[in-house]
N, C-alpha and C positions, 0 to 999 in steps of 0.2 A: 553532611554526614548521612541526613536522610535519602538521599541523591544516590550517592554511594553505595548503604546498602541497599536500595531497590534496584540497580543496576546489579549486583551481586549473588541477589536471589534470584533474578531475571535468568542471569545464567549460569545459575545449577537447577534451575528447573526445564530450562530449554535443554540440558546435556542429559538428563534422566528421560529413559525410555519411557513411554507412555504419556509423555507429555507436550504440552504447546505452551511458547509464552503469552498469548492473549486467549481471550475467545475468542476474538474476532478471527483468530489464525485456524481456528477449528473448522472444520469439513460436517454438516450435521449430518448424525446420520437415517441414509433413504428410506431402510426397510422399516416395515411393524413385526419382523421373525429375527428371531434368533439370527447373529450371524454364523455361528458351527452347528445346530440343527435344525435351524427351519424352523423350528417351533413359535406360534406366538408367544409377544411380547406381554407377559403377566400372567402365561397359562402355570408359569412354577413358581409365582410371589412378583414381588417387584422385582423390574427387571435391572439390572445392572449393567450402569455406564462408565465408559474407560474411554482412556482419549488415550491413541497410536500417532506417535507423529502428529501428524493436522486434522485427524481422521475419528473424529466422534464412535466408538461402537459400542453396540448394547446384547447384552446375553441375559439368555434368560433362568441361569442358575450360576451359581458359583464353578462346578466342575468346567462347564463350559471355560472358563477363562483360561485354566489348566490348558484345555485342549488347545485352543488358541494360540497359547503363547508358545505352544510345541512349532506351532507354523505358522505365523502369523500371516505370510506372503499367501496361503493357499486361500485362508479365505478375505480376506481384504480384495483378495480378487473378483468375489463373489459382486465386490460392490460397484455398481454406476459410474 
């Protein structure tokens, strides 16, 4: 049963946006700046991490995520 549900939650968290099913599946991420301003990484609090897909990204405010999730493709681009 335990089997079961761990295959279960497996995947409904690989089919929800922002997410991966292992870490090992995550991409870290390259920068020390913001990925939608540039800004360093703790100049506005701690920074904040989100997993896309395979793809670790960190922002450096809350608003920032907003902006991101409007396009996510534009800056994902930005990265390595």
């Amino acid at each position: 049963m335990k089997t079961i549900m761990t295959l279960v939650a497996s995947a409904f968290l690989a089919s929800c946006a922002g997410t991966a099913t292992t870490a090992g599946d995550v991409k870290p991420y390259p920068k020390n700046t913001c990925i939608v301003t540039d800004n360093k990484l703790g100049s506005m609090g701690t920074p904040i991490t989100k997993v896309y897909g395979d793809q670790e990204v960190k922002f450096c405010c809350k608003p920032c995520i907003a902006k991101f999730e409007k396009d996510p493709q534009k800056y994902l681009a930005k990265l390595p």
